[in-house]
N, C-alpha and C positions, 0 to 999 in steps of 0.2 A: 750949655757946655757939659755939663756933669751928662747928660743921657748919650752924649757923643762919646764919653770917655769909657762908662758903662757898655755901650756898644762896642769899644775898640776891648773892654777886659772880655768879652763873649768871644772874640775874633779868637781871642788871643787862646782863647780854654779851647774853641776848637782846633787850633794849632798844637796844644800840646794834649791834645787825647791823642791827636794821629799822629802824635811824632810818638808818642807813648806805645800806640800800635806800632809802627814803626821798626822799634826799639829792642823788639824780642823780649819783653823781661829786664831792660835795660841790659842785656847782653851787646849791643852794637852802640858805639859811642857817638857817633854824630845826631843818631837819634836823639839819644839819653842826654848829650847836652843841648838840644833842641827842647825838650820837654821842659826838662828844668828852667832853661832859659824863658818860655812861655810863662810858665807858672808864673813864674817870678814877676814876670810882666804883669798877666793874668789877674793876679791876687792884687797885686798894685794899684792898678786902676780902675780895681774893684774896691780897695779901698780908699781912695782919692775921690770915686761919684760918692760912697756914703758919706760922706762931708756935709753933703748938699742933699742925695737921696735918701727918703725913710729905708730902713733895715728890710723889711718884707718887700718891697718895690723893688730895689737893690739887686739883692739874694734871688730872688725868683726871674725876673728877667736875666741874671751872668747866668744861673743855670740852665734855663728855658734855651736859649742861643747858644748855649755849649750842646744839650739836647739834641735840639734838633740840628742844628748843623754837624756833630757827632755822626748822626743819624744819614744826614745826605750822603756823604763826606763816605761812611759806610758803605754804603748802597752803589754809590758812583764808583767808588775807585776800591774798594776790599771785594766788591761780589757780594755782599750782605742781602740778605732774601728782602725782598719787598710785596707786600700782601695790602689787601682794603686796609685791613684791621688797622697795621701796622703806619702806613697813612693817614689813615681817620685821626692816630693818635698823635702822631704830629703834626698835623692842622689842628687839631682839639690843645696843642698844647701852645702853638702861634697865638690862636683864637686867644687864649688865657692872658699869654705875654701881650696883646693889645690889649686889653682889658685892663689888665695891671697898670698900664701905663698911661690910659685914660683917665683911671679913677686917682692915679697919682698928683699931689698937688704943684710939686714942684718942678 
């Protein structure tokens, strides 16, 4: 349950980086209470998996999943350039968040 939750606080961070693009600078208010509103979530059920998740296993999978979903999320709907490099690095950084999540025990 706690890696379910941990997945749902990723969801959540990439919810509010794009609502935070969004946002203008928090100049536009639906955005900017959409962000905050993630966060909030975000941090929440980031901290509800540490309960049960080690800190380093945690930590680096909610950011890994804000990362790269950031990253798509970019690409897809902002216009963001997409290059080899630029891909290599987030499959290299998937690659890690499976990693993480193997060598984790619980």
């Amino acid at each position: 349950m706690a890696w379910l939750i941990l997945f749902l606080a990723g969801l959540f961070e990439i919810v509010w980086a794009t609502a935070m693009k969004q946002s203008d600078g928090f100049t536009r208010l639906g955005p900017s209470i959409v962000t905050i509103a993630a966060m909030l979530l975000s941090f929440g059920l980031l901290a509800w998996s540490m309960k049960v998740l080690p800190l380093g296993a945690a930590y680096t999978i909610w950011t890994g999943i804000g990362a790269v979903g950031a990253f798509v999320i970019g690409a897809a709907f902002f216009g963001e350039a997409l290059s080899v490099m630029r891909v290599t690095a987030a499959v290299m950084i998937v690659g890690g968040l499976v990693l993480m999540k193997l060598s984790t025990p619980a």
